[in-house]
N, C-alpha and C positions, 0 to 999 in steps of 0.2 A: 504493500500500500504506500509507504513512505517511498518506493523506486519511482510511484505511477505519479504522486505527489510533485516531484520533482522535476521529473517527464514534464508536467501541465505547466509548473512556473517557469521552467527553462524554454518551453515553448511559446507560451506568451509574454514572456521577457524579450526575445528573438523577434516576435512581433509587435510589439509596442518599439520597440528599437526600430525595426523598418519602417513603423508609422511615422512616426518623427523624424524621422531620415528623410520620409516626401512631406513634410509638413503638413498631413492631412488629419484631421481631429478626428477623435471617434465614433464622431458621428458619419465623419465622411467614409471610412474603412469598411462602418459596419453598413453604407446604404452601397456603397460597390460591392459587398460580400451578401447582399440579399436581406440582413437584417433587420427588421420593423423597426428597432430600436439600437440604442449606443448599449445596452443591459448585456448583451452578449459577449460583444468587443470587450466589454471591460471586467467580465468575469474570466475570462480566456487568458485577456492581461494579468492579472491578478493569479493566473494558475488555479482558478477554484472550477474553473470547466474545463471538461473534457475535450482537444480534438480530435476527432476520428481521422481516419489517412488522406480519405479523399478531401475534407477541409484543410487539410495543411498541404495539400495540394492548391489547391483553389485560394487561401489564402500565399501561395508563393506566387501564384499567379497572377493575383493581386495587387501584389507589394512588390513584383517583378524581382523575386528571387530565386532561388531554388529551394523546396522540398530538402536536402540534405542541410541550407544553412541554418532551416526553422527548427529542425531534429537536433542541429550541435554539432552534426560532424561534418561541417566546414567551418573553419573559423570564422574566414575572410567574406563579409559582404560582395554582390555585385558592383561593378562598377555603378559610381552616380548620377539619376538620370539627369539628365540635361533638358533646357529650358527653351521653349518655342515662343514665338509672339504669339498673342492673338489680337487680328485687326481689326474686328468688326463683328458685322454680322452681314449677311449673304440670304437672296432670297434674290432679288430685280432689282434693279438701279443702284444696286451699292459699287461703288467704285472704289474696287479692289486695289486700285493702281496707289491708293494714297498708303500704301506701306506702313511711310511711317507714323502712323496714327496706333500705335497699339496702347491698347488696352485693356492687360494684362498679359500671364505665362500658364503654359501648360506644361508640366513635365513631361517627358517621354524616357524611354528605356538608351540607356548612354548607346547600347551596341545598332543603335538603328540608322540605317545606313541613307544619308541623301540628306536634300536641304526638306522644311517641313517647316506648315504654319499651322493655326488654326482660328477657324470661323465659330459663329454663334449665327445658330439659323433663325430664320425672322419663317414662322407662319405656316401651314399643315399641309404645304401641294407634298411632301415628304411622310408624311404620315400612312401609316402607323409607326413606321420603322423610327422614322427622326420627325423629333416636335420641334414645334416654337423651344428655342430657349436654348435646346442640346446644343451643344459643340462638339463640333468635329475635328479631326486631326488630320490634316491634307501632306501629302506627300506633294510635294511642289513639281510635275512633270508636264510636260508640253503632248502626251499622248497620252493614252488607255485603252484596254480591250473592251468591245463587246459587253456588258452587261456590268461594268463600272459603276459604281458611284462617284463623279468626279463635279468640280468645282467648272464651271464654261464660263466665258468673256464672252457677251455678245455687244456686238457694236464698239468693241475693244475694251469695255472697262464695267460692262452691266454685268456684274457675276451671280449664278443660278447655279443650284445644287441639284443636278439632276440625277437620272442612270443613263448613260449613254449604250444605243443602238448602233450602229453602224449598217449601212447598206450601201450598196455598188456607188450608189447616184448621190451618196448625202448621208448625215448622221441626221438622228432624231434625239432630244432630249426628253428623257420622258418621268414624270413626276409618278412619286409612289402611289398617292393618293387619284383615286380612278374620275374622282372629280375633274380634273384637268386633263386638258385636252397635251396631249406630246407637240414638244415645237420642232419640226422639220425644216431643215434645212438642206437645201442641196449642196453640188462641189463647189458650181461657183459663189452660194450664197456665202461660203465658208469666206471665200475669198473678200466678196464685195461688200459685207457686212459690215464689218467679217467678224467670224467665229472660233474663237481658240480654246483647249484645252488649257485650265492654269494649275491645277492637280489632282488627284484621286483621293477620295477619303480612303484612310486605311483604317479608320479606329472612331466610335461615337463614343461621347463621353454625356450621360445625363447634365442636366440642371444643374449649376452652384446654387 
């Protein structure tokens, strides 16, 4: 009993340490881990509950570590993540081009590879998957495949969160929400709009 004891507060030690590490409070841990409440996060912290394997999975996943370092047998933390801008919010006439207008930071995981920003969506043509409010985490790339969620510039600077289609004659942006109609564009609307690719969401993040 006193092994299992010890197991619980060396585990939730591990994890209150990574918490603080992304400065996220526990209320934030416990609504990215599914939790109703901060009651759980902080009995766990504390060592007076139990995690089962697949949650100290799901909690390394979380807290963007490994499983081995929340158990104790790795000493050494991950490297730490690193900080993104975020410039706005994104939905139709937001001109993405004003960069340096941020807004605040998102962390992300230090090993990911490319430049990267992220938005605050404005309104429900994305819905159910992404609401008002989420933020997105955008890989900054000038293409995408086929069935993307990526960030478009239309008329050079109007950026829209769509899923992009692709077909022979033209892409289509097409919104989650079946209320909206998809906006098509041909090859040369691309050009004489024109229409560009500004990145791929790779990551939603709920509500602050």
């Amino acid at each position: 009993m006193r092994v299992r004891k010890r197991r619980h507060a060396m585990i939730g030690e591990k994890i209150k340490q990574r918490r603080i590490a992304l400065g996220w409070t526990q209320e934030e841990l416990a609504t990215k881990m599914g939790y109703k409440t901060k009651s759980s996060v902080n009995k766990i912290e504390l060592g007076l509950q139990d995690v089962p394997q697949s949650k100290v999975v799901q909690f390394a996943e979380v807290l963007r570590t490994t499983p081995a370092y929340l158990m104790g047998w790795e000493e050494e933390a991950p490297a730490a993540a690193r900080k993104v801008p975020v410039y706005g919010r994104v939905a139709a006439g937001i001109p993405l081009e004003a960069v340096d207008n941020v807004l605040d930071f998102e962390e992300i995981p230090a090993d990911w590879k490319g430049e990267f920003g992220c938005l605050i969506i404005k309104g429900d043509s994305m819905s159910p998957r992404i609401l008002d409010g989420d933020r997105v985490v955008v890989r900054i790339q000038s293409d995408a495949d086929s069935g993307d969620i990526v960030i478009a510039l239309i008329n050079g600077h109007d950026g829209v969160c769509k899923r992009l289609i692709k077909y022979e004659n033209g892409i289509a942006l097409q919104s989650l929400n079946p209320a909206y109609e998809p906006m098509f564009f041909s090859t040369e609307d691309l050009i004489t709009t024109p229409v560009r690719i500004w990145g791929k969401v790779v990551e939603l993040r709920g509500r602050l």
